[in-house]
N, C-alpha and C positions, 0 to 999 in steps of 0.2 A: 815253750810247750811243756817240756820238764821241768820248770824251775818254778820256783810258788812266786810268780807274779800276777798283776792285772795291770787291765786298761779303765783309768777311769778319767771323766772330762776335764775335769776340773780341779781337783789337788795335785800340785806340786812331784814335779819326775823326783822321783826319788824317793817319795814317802812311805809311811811303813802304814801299815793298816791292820785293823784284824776284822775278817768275816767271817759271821757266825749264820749258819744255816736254823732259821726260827723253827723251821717244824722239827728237827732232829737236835739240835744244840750244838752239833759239831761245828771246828771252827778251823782257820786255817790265817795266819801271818803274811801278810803276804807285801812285796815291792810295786810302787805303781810306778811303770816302766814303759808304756804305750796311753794311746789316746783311745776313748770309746768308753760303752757301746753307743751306737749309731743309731740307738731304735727307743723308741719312746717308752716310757715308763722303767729302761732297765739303769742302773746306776755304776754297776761294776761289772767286769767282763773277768772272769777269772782264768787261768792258764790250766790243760788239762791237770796239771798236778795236784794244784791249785783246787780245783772242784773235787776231784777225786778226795783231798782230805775234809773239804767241808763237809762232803757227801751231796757233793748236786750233780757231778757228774752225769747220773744215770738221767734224771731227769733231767739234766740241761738249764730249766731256771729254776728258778727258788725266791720264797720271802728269805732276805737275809739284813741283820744287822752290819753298820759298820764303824769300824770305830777308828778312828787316829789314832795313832800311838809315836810316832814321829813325824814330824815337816822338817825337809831340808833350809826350807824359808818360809818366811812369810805368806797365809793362805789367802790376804786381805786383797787390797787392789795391788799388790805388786805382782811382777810379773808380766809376761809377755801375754795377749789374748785375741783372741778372732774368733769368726764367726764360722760353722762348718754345716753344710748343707749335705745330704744324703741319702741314702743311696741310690742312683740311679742305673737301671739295669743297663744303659745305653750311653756310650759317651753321647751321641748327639743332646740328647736330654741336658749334662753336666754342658757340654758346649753353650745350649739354649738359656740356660739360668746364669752362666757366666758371663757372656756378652750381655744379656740385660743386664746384671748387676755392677759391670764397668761401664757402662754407658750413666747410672744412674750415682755410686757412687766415684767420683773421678779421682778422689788422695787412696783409694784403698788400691792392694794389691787384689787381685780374684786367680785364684790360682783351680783348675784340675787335676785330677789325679786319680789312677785307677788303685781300688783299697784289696788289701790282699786275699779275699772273697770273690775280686772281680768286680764289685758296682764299682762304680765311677760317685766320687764327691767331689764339690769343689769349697776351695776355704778362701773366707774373705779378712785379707789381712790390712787391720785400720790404720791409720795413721800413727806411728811411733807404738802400735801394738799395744794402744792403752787401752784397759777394760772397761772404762764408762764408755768409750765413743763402740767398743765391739757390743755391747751391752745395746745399748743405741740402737745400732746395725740390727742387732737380733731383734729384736721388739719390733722395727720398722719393717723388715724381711716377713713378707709372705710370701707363700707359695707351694701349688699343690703338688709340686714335683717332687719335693723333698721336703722332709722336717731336719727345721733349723736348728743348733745346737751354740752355745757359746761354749768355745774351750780353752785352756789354757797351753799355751806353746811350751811352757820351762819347767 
Protein backbone atom coordinates (compact mmCIF):
# COMPACT_ATOMS: atom_id res chain seq x y z
CA UNK A 1 0.00 0.00 0.00
CA UNK A 2 3.13 2.41 0.59
CA UNK A 3 5.32 1.31 -1.94
CA UNK A 4 4.64 2.34 -5.69
CA UNK A 5 3.38 -0.85 -6.87
CA UNK A 6 0.42 -2.50 -8.95
CA UNK A 7 -1.54 -5.25 -9.81
CA UNK A 8 -1.86 -5.90 -13.49
CA UNK A 9 -3.18 -9.39 -15.35
CA UNK A 10 -1.01 -10.04 -17.53
CA UNK A 11 2.72 -8.69 -17.59
CA UNK A 12 5.32 -10.44 -15.98
CA UNK A 13 5.87 -10.16 -11.76
CA UNK A 14 8.40 -8.03 -11.66
CA UNK A 15 8.09 -5.52 -14.35
CA UNK A 16 8.59 -1.97 -14.12
CA UNK A 17 5.92 0.30 -15.73
CA UNK A 18 5.29 3.85 -15.90
CA UNK A 19 1.61 5.25 -15.50
CA UNK A 20 0.58 8.35 -16.63
CA UNK A 21 -2.68 9.90 -15.48
CA UNK A 22 -4.17 11.44 -19.27
CA UNK A 23 -6.28 14.27 -17.87
CA UNK A 24 -3.36 15.65 -15.47
CA UNK A 25 -0.08 14.27 -17.12
CA UNK A 26 1.13 13.26 -13.76
CA UNK A 27 2.84 10.03 -13.64
CA UNK A 28 4.18 7.46 -11.34
CA UNK A 29 6.97 4.19 -11.88
CA UNK A 30 5.67 1.79 -10.59
CA UNK A 31 6.53 -2.67 -9.74
CA UNK A 32 3.87 -5.00 -11.06
CA UNK A 33 3.86 -7.15 -8.03
CA UNK A 34 0.01 -8.75 -7.64
CA UNK A 35 -2.52 -9.91 -9.95
CA UNK A 36 -5.70 -7.78 -11.07
CA UNK A 37 -7.88 -5.57 -11.46
CA UNK A 38 -10.85 -7.96 -11.51
CA UNK A 39 -13.38 -5.56 -13.16
CA UNK A 40 -13.97 -5.03 -16.67
CA UNK A 41 -12.53 -2.22 -18.68
CA UNK A 42 -9.85 -1.42 -15.90
CA UNK A 43 -6.11 -2.57 -16.76
CA UNK A 44 -3.95 -1.43 -13.80
CA UNK A 45 -4.76 -1.44 -10.22
CA UNK A 46 -2.27 0.99 -8.60
CA UNK A 47 -1.02 0.91 -4.60
CA UNK A 48 -2.32 3.85 -2.55
CA UNK A 49 1.23 5.55 -3.06
CA UNK A 50 1.13 4.71 -6.28
CA UNK A 51 -2.13 6.70 -7.15
CA UNK A 52 -1.35 9.46 -4.76
CA UNK A 53 1.71 10.40 -7.11
CA UNK A 54 -0.15 9.97 -10.51
CA UNK A 55 -2.84 11.96 -9.00
CA UNK A 56 -5.84 9.48 -9.10
CA UNK A 57 -5.96 8.86 -5.82
CA UNK A 58 -8.86 11.22 -4.93
CA UNK A 59 -10.84 10.09 -7.77
CA UNK A 60 -9.98 6.43 -7.55
CA UNK A 61 -10.04 5.64 -11.49
CA UNK A 62 -8.66 7.51 -14.19
CA UNK A 63 -7.85 7.39 -18.10
CA UNK A 64 -4.23 6.47 -17.82
CA UNK A 65 -1.45 5.62 -20.14
CA UNK A 66 0.96 2.79 -19.73
CA UNK A 67 4.08 2.08 -20.78
CA UNK A 68 6.90 -0.74 -20.18
CA UNK A 69 9.94 0.12 -19.25
CA UNK A 70 11.35 -3.35 -17.96
CA UNK A 71 10.14 -7.28 -18.33
CA UNK A 72 12.02 -9.63 -16.14
CA UNK A 73 11.17 -12.12 -19.18
CA UNK A 74 9.68 -12.56 -21.88
CA UNK A 75 5.92 -11.09 -22.35
CA UNK A 76 5.19 -13.49 -25.40
CA UNK A 77 3.64 -17.11 -24.68
CA UNK A 78 6.04 -17.85 -22.04
CA UNK A 79 5.15 -18.19 -18.77
CA UNK A 80 2.77 -19.72 -16.55
CA UNK A 81 -1.22 -18.66 -17.42
CA UNK A 82 -4.89 -19.49 -16.24
CA UNK A 83 -8.03 -18.45 -16.48
CA UNK A 84 -9.62 -16.34 -13.48
CA UNK A 85 -13.15 -15.89 -12.83
CA UNK A 86 -14.66 -13.11 -10.45
CA UNK A 87 -15.85 -11.80 -8.16
CA UNK A 88 -18.43 -13.50 -6.33
CA UNK A 89 -20.15 -11.88 -3.34
CA UNK A 90 -20.80 -15.52 -1.99
CA UNK A 91 -18.54 -18.50 -1.71
CA UNK A 92 -21.44 -20.75 -2.81
CA UNK A 93 -21.62 -18.78 -6.05
CA UNK A 94 -17.49 -19.61 -6.63
CA UNK A 95 -18.43 -23.12 -5.24
CA UNK A 96 -21.27 -23.27 -8.23
CA UNK A 97 -19.05 -22.22 -11.28
CA UNK A 98 -16.16 -24.39 -9.79
CA UNK A 99 -17.73 -27.71 -9.70
CA UNK A 100 -19.35 -27.14 -13.25
CA UNK A 101 -16.09 -26.05 -14.66
CA UNK A 102 -14.28 -29.51 -13.32
CA UNK A 103 -16.89 -31.54 -14.26
CA UNK A 104 -16.48 -29.95 -17.90
CA UNK A 105 -12.94 -29.34 -17.97
CA UNK A 106 -11.20 -32.64 -16.41
CA UNK A 107 -6.79 -31.87 -17.09
CA UNK A 108 -7.46 -28.48 -15.52
CA UNK A 109 -6.92 -27.52 -12.01
CA UNK A 110 -10.18 -25.20 -10.67
CA UNK A 111 -9.09 -23.73 -7.65
CA UNK A 112 -11.39 -21.07 -4.98
CA UNK A 113 -10.18 -18.56 -3.12
CA UNK A 114 -11.44 -15.76 -1.04
CA UNK A 115 -9.71 -12.13 -2.63
CA UNK A 116 -8.55 -9.79 -0.01
CA UNK A 117 -11.88 -7.44 -0.61
CA UNK A 118 -13.68 -10.54 0.56
CA UNK A 119 -15.49 -11.86 -3.01
CA UNK A 120 -14.63 -15.19 -3.59
CA UNK A 121 -12.90 -16.06 -7.29
CA UNK A 122 -12.09 -19.15 -8.62
CA UNK A 123 -8.78 -19.72 -11.11
CA UNK A 124 -8.68 -22.26 -13.64
CA UNK A 125 -5.36 -23.76 -13.83
CA UNK A 126 -4.73 -25.63 -17.53
CA UNK A 127 -2.71 -28.13 -18.27
CA UNK A 128 1.10 -27.49 -17.88
CA UNK A 129 -0.17 -23.63 -17.50
CA UNK A 130 0.15 -23.05 -21.13
CA UNK A 131 -1.34 -19.80 -22.53
CA UNK A 132 -2.99 -20.99 -25.92
CA UNK A 133 -4.99 -23.92 -23.99
CA UNK A 134 -5.82 -20.92 -20.96
CA UNK A 135 -6.59 -18.57 -23.88
CA UNK A 136 -9.01 -21.58 -25.07
CA UNK A 137 -10.50 -21.85 -21.70
CA UNK A 138 -11.25 -18.24 -21.63
CA UNK A 139 -13.05 -17.69 -25.02
CA UNK A 140 -14.91 -21.12 -24.38
CA UNK A 141 -15.92 -19.84 -20.57
CA UNK A 142 -19.14 -18.26 -20.25
CA UNK A 143 -21.06 -17.12 -17.56
CA UNK A 144 -23.09 -14.75 -15.83
CA UNK A 145 -21.79 -15.16 -12.51
CA UNK A 146 -18.44 -13.71 -13.15
CA UNK A 147 -16.26 -12.11 -15.89
CA UNK A 148 -13.57 -14.09 -16.96
CA UNK A 149 -10.13 -12.85 -17.09
CA UNK A 150 -6.78 -14.62 -18.56
CA UNK A 151 -3.80 -14.03 -16.39
CA UNK A 152 -0.61 -14.73 -16.00
CA UNK A 153 0.88 -16.73 -12.86
CA UNK A 154 4.90 -15.58 -13.07
Amino acid sequence: MHSLTAAHRTLPLGSTVRVTNLKTGHSTVVRITDRGPFVEGRIVDLSMAAAKQADIWQAGVAQVRLEVLRLPVSSNSDGRWAVQIGAFQKERGADAIADRLTRRYKTAKVLRFSSPVGDWWVRVRVLKDDRKRAEEVARDTQTSEGKVFLVRLD
